[in-house]
C-alpha positions in Angstrom: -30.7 -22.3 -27.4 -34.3 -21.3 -28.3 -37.6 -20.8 -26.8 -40.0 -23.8 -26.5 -42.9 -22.7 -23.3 -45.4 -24.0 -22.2 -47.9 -21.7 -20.9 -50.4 -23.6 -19.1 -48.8 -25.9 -16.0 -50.5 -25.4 -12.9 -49.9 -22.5 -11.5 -48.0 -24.1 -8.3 -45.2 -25.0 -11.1 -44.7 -21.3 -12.7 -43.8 -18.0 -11.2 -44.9 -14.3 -12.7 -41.8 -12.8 -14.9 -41.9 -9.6 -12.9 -40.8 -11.8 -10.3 -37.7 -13.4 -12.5 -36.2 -13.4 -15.6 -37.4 -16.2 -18.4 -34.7 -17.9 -19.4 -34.7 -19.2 -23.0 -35.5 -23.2 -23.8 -34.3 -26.1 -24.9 -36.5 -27.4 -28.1 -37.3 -30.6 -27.8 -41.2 -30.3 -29.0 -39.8 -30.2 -32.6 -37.2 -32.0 -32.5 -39.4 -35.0 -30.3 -42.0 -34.5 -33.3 -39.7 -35.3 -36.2 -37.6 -37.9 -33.9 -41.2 -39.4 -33.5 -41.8 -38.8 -37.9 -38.5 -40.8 -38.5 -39.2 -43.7 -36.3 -42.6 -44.3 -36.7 -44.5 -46.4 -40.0 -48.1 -47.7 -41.0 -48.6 -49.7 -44.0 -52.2 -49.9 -43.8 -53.6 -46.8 -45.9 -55.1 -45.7 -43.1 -54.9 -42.0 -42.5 -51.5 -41.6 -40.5 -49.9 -38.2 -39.9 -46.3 -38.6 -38.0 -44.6 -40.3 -40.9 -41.9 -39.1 -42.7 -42.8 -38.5 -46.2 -40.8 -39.3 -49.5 -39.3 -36.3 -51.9 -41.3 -35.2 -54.7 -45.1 -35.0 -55.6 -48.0 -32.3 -55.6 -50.6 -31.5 -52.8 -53.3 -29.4 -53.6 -55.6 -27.5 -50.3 -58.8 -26.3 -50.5 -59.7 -22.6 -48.6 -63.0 -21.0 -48.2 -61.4 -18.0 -50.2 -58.9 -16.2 -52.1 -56.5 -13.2 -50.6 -56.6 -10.0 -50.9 -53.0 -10.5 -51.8 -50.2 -12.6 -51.1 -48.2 -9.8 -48.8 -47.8 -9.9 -44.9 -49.7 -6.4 -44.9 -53.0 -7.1 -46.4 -53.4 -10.8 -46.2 -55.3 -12.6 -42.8 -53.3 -15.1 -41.2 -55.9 -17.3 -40.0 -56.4 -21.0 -40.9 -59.2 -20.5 -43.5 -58.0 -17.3 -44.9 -54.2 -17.0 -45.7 -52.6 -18.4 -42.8 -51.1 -21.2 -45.0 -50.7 -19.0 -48.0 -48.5 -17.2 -45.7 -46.2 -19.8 -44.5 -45.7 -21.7 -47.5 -44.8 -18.1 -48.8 -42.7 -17.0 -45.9 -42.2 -19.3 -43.3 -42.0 -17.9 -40.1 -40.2 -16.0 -37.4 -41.3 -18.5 -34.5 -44.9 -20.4 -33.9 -47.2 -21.8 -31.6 -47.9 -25.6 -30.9 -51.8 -25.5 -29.6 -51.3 -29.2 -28.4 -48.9 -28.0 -25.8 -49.3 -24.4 -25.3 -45.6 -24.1 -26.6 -43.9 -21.1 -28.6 -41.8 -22.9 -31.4 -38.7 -21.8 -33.0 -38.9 -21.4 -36.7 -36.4 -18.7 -38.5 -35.4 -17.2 -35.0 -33.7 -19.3 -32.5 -34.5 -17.1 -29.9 -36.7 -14.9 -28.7 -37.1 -13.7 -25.1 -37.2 -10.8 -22.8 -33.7 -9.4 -21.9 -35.0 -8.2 -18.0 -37.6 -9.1 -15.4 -40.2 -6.7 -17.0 -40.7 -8.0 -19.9 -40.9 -4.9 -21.3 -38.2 -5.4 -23.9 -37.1 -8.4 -25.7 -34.5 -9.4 -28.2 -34.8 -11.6 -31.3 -32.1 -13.6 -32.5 -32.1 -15.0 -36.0 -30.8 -18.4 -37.3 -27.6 -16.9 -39.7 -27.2 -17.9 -43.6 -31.0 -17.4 -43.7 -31.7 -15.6 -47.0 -35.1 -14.4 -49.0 -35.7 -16.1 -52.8 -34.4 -13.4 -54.4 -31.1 -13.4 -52.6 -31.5 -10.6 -50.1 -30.0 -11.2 -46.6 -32.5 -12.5 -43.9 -31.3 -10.3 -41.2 -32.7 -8.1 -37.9 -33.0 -4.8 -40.6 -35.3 -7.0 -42.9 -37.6 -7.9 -39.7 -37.4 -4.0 -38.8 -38.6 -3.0 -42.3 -41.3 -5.5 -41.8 -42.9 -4.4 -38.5 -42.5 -0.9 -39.5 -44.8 -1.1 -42.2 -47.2 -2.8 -39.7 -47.1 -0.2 -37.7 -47.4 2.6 -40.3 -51.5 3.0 -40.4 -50.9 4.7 -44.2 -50.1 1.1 -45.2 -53.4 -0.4 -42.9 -51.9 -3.3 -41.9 -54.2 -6.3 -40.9 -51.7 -6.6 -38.4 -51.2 -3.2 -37.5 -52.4 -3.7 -33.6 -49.8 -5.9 -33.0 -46.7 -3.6 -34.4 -48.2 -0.1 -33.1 -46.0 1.4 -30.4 -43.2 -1.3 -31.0 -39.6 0.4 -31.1 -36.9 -1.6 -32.4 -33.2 -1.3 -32.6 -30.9 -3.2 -34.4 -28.2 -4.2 -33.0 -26.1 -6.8 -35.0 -27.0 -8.4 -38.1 -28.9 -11.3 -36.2 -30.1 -9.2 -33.3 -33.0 -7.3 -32.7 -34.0 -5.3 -29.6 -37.8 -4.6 -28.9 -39.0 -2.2 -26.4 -42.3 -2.8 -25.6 -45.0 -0.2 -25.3 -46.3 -2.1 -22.1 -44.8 -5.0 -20.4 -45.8 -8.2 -22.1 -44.9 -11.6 -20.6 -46.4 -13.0 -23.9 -45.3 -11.0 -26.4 -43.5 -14.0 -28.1 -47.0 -15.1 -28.7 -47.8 -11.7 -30.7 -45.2 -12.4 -32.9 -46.2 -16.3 -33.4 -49.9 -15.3 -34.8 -49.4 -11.4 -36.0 -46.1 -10.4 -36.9 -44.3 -13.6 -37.9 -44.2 -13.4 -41.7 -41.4 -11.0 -42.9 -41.0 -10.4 -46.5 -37.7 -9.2 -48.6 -37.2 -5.0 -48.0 -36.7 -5.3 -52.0 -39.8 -6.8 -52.7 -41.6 -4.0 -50.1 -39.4 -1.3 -51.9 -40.5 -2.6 -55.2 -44.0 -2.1 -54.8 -45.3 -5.2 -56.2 -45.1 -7.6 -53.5 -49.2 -8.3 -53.6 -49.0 -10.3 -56.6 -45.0 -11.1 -56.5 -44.5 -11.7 -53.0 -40.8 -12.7 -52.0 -40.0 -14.6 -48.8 -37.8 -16.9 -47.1 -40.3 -19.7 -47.2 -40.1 -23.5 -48.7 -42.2 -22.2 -51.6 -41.9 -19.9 -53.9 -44.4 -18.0 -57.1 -43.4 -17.9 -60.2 -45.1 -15.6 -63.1 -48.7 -16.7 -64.3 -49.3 -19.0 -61.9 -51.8 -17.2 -59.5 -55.4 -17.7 -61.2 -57.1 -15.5 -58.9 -60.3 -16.7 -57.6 -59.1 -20.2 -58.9 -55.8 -21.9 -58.2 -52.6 -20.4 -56.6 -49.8 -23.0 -57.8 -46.4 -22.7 -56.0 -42.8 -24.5 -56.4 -40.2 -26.3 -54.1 -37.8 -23.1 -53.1 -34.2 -24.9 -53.8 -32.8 -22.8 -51.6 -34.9 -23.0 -48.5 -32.6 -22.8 -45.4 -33.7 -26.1 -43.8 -31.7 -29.0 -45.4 -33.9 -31.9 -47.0 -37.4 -29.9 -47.2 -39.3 -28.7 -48.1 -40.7 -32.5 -49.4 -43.3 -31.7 -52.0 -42.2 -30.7 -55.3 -45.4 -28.3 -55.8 -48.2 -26.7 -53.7 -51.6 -25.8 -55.1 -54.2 -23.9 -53.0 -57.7 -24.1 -54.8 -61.0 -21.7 -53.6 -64.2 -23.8 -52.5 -66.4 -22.0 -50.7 -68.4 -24.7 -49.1 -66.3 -26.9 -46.3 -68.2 -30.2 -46.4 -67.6 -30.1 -50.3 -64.4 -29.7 -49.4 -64.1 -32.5 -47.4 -66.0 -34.8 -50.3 -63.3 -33.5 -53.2 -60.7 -34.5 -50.8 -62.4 -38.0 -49.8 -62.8 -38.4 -54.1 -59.3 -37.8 -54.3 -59.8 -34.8 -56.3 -57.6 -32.8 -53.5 -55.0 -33.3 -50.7 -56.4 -31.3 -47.5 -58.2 -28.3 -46.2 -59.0 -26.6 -43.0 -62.6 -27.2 -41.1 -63.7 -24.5 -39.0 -67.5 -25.6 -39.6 -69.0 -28.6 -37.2 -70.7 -29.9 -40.1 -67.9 -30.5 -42.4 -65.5 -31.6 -39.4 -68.4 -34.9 -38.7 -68.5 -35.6 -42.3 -64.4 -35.8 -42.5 -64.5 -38.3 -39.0 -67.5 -40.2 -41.3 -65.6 -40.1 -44.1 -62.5 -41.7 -42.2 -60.4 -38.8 -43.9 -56.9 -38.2 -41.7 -58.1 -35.7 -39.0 -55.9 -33.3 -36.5 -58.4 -31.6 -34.1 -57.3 -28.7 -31.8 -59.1 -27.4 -28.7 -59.5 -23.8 -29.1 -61.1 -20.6 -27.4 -63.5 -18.2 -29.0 -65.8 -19.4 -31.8 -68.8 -18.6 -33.8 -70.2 -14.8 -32.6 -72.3 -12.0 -33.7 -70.2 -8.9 -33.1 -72.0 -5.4 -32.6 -71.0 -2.0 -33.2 -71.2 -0.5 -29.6 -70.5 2.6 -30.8 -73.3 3.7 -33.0 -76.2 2.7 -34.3 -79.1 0.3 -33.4 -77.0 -1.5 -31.0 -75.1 1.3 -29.5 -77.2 0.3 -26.5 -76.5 -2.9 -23.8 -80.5 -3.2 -23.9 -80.4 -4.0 -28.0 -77.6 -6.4 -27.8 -79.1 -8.1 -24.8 -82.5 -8.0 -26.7 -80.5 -9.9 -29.1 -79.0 -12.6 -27.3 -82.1 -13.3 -25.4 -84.1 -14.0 -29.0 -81.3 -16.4 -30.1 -81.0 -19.6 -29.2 -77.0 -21.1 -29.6 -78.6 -24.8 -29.8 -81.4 -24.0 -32.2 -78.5 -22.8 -34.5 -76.7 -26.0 -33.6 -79.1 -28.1 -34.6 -80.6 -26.1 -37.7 -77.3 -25.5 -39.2 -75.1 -27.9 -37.8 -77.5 -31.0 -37.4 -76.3 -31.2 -34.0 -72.7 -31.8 -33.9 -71.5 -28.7 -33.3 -70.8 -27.5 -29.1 -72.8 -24.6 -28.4 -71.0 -22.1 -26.6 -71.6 -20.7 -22.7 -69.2 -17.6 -23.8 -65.8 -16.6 -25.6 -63.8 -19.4 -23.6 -63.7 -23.3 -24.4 -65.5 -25.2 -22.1 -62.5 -27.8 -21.2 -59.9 -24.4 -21.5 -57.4 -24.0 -18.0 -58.6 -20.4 -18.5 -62.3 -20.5 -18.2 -64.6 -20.2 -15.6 -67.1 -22.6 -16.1 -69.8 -21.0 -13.6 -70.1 -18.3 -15.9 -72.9 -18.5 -18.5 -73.8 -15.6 -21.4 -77.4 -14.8 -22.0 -78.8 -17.1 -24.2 -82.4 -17.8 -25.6 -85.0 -16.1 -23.3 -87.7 -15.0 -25.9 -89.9 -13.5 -23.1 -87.1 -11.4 -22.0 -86.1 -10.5 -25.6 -90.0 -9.4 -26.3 -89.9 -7.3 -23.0 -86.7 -5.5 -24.3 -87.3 -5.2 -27.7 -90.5 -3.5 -27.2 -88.8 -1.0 -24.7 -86.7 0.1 -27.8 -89.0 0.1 -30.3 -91.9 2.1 -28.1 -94.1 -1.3 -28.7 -92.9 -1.1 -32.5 -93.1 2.3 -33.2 -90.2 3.5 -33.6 -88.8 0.8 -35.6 -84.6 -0.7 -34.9 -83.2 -1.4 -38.1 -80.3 -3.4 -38.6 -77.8 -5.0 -41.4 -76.5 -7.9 -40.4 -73.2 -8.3 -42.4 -71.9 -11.9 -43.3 -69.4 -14.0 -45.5 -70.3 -15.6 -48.2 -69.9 -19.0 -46.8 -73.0 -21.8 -47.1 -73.0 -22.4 -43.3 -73.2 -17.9 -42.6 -75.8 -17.7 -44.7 -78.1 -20.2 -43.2 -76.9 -18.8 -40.2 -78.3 -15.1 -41.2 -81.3 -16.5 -42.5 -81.8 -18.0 -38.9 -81.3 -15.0 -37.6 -83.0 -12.7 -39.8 -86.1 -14.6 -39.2 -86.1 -15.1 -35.7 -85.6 -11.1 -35.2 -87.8 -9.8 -37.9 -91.0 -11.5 -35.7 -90.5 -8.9 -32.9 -92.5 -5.7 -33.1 -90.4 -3.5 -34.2 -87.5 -4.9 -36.1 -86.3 -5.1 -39.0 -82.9 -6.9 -39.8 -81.7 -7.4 -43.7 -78.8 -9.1 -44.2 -75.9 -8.2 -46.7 -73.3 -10.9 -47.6 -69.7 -10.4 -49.3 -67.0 -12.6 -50.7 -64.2 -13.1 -47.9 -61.5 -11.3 -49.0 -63.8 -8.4 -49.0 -65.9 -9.4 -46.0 -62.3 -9.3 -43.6 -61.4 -5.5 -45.2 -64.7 -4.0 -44.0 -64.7 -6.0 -40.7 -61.2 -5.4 -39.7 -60.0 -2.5 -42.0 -63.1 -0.3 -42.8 -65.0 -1.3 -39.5 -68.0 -0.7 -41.2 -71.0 -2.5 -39.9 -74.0 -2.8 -37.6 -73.7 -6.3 -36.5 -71.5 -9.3 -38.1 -71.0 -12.8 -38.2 -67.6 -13.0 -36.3 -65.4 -16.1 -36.0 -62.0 -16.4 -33.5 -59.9 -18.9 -32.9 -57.8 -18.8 -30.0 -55.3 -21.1 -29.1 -54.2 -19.0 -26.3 -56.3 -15.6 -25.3 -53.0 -14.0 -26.3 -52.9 -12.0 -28.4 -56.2 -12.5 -30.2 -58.6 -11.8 -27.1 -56.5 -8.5 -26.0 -56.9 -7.4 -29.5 -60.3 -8.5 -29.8 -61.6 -6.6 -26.6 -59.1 -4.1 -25.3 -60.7 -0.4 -25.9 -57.6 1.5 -28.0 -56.7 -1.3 -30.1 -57.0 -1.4 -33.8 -58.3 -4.9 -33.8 -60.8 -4.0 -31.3 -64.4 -5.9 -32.7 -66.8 -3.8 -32.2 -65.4 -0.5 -30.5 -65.9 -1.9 -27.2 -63.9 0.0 -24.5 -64.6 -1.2 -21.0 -61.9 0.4 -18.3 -62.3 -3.1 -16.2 -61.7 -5.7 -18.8 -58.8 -3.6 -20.0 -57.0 -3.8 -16.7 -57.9 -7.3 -16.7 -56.6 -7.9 -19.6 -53.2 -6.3 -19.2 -52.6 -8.3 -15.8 -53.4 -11.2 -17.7 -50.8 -10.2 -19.8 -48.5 -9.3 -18.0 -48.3 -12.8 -16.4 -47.4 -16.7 -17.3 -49.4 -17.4 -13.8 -51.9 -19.9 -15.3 -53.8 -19.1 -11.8 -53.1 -15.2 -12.2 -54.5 -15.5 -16.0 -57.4 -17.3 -14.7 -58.6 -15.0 -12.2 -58.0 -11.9 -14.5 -59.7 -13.4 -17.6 -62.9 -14.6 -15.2 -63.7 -10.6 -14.9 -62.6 -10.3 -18.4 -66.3 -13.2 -19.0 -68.5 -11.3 -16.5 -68.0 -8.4 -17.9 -68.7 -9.7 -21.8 -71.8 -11.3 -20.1 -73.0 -7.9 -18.8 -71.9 -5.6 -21.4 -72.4 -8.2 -24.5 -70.3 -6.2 -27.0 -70.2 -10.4 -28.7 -73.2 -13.1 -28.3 -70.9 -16.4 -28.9 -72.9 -19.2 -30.6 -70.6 -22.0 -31.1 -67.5 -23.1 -29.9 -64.7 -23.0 -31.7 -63.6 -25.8 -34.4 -60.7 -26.3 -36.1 -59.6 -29.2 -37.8 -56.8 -30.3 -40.6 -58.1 -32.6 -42.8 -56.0 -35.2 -45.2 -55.6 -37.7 -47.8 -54.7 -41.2 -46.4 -51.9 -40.6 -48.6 -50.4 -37.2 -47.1 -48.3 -37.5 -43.8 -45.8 -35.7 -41.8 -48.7 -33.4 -40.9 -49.0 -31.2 -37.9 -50.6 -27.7 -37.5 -49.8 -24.6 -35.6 -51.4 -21.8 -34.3 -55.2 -22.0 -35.0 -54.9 -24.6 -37.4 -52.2 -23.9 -40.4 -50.3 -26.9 -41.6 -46.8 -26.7 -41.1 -46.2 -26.9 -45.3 -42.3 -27.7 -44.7 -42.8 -31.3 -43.3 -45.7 -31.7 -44.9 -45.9 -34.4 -48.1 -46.9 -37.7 -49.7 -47.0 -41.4 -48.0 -44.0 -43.9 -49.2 
């Protein structure tokens, strides 16, 4: 038996955990999913994603950019960073299913708390599950794994989500977690932060960067990681799951532009990518490419330091938000298909409260301000606004810069880096005034706690506000879709007061695909699910 829950019925159907103990679920979501794959056909060459594709062939994805490298420790795990990288690499311990709020089974069969706290957990793994090299799959090789997370000499990406964790191994397929806190969603933690576990032999060995070895349908072999370029991996013959992976070969190519993307892959010069930008998602729907849209939380922000600096102050970042204008950036960047945000939640999410609106394009009020910090300009607020080196950031800086630099008084420059090195001094280095910031959330767990709460290590912007932490541990500590609601609504009055992020656009993510790729569905924010993935009979 293994976990499969939905986490957002109404709240007259669900009950807090503190008030019973979860009992694991039956999977049907998967197995429905491939049931629906086997039965269903279309023969004509339209885009069509739930068939079940033949053995053999090569895919190639675009991404935005290359990885740091191809570990679980340095590597993001979002969908335009490394996220599929990742699970091509190492498949993974369990996933979510953002079409219906559901926490998938993957490598583990189970996962669930073992008491009515939810303070501690146990992980059960699938047995004969072994790494490409050979090494056992087991509860010490997941140990070794979330250790290193949690060791800040190794800095993680993911360290936020391992710190605190203390885990016991208790059988070779069994792993007990005690839990810092109580966490009714910690299942969802380990579905977007702590999911990828690679061999303890390739960890020992030093040299798992450039030679990672997982348990995943893919493998790398030597010389075929053209850095910058084209990452080329082959079918693992002995993945675990009988009859896949389907493709014979998996290529990831850099393009840095997403609505060239989508052309190379309407030209037929590639097999899919991942749109986060509005732009490039209309031109895929024009282009009558195969697309899978999800409805997510969080978006397209500027995050400020609220620690030091020119915007250590409420009355700067205010100053800020009040100058911009989330439709004039809609329409000047994104030619008007984008959804301009009212704040960190989706406008159609169960979660939000859709009364609640974050300041937003008040140029009177932004002049008022402004010149309140600057003494009427003299005493000037200077300001690097830091950005990726991504076609749609930098038009979005160059908004920016220009809007800001007409107030007396400040001056904003704008400094842009190549992704891989853009992530390390956002997440790692935390080194910045203000940033061009970008979250996907398919459920506020785990990325908003980590996002906001004041201690944690993916905090984005050292904002520490006593309120929205307590809000956000009850929210937490809860599967109450009503109980989340009313937690998270203080957790958005208090972002519109405090403005630690100004959110500009709502969040898009979208697979696109080749009318001759099926058998594709994503997970979490977006990945593709590279094991059912392949080409149309």
């Amino acid at each position: 038996m293994a976990l499969a829950r939905p986490t957002l019925r109404p709240a007259s159907s669900r009950r807090t955990l503190s008030a019973r103990l979860r009992k694991p679920l039956v999977v049907v979501a998967a197995a429905t999913a491939l049931l629906a794959a086997g039965c269903a056909s279309d023969d004509s060459g339209k885009p069509f994603a739930a068939d079940t594709p033949k053995p053999g062939g090569s895919m190639t994805i675009l991404l935005p950019g290359e990885a740091r490298g191809l570990d679980p420790f340095s590597a993001s795990y979002i969908n335009v960073t490394d996220g599929n990288r990742m699970a091509a690499l190492y498949d993974m311990l369990v996933w979510t299913d953002p079409t219906t709020g559901s926490v998938q089974p993957q490598i583990a069969s189970n996962l669930a708390p073992v008491d009515n706290t939810s303070k501690v957990w146990m992980l059960t793994l699938r047995d004969g599950v072994n790494f490409s090299d050979g090494e056992p799959y087991d509860a010490a090789a997941v140990k070794t794994n979330w250790d290193r997370h949690a060791d800040p000499a190794a800095q993680s990406v993911q360290r936020a989500s391992a710190a605190g964790l203390s885990t016991r191994v208790v059988d070779k397929l069994r792993l007990e977690i005690t839990l810092p806190q109580p966490n009714a969603n910690f299942d969802r933690m380990v579905a977007r932060s702590l999911s990828f576990i690679a061999s303890p032999k390739s960890i020992a060995s030093g040299k798992m960067s450039e030679a990672p070895i997982g348990a995943g349908p893919f493998v790398l072999k030597p010389g075929n990681w053209v850095k910058n370029s084209t990452l080329t991996l082959d079918r693992n013959p002995d993945y675990w799951k009988k009859g896949a992976p389907y493709l014979d070969r998996l290529v990831f190519k850099v393009d840095p532009d997403p609505v060239h993307s989508v052309g190379a892959v309407d030209r037929g010069e590639a097999d899919a990518t991942t749109v986060v930008d509005p732009l490039a998602a209309d031109a895929a729907k024009r282009a009558g490419l195969g697309t899978e849209p999800l409805s997510l939380s969080g978006g397209q922000m500027l995050s400020f330091n609220t620690a030091k600096g020119p915007f250590a102050t409420v009355e700067a970042r205010h100053a800020v938000a009040y100058a911009l204008s989330g439709e004039a950036i809609n329409q000047q960047v994104f030619q008007g298909t984008g959804t301009v945000a009212r704040g960190i939640f989706s406008s159609n999410s169960p979660l939000a409260n859709i009364q609640l609106t974050a300041p937003d394009n008040n140029p009177a009020e932004a002049a008022r301000l402004f010149d309140k910090l600057t003494a009427n300009g003299s005493k000037p607020l200077n300001a690097t606004l830091m950005i990726p080196n991504v076609p749609a950031s930098v038009k979005i800086a160059q908004y920016v810069q220009a809007t800001l630099n007409t107030y007396r008084g400040v001056k904003v420059n704008v400094e842009i880096l190549d992704l891989p090195t853009f992530i390390f001094r956002s997440n790692i280095d935390r080194r910045f005034d203000v940033k061009i910031d970008q979250v996907w959330l398919d459920d506020p767990e785990p990325g908003l706690f980590g996002f906001l709460q004041g201690d944690n290590p993916a905090n984005c912007c050292f904002y520490n506000n006593p309120q929205v932490n307590d809000a956000l541990m009850k929210a937490r500590t809860t599967t109450d879709t009503s109980q989340r609601r009313e937690a998270y609504t203080q957790v958005q009055v208090a972002l519109n007061t405090d403005m630690p992020v100004w959110v500009y656009q709502e969040a898009v993510a979208l697979g696109v695909y080749a009318p001759r790729i099926t058998g594709v569905q994503l997970f979490n924010d977006g990945v593709f699910l590279v094991d059912r993935i392949g080409m149309r009979k």
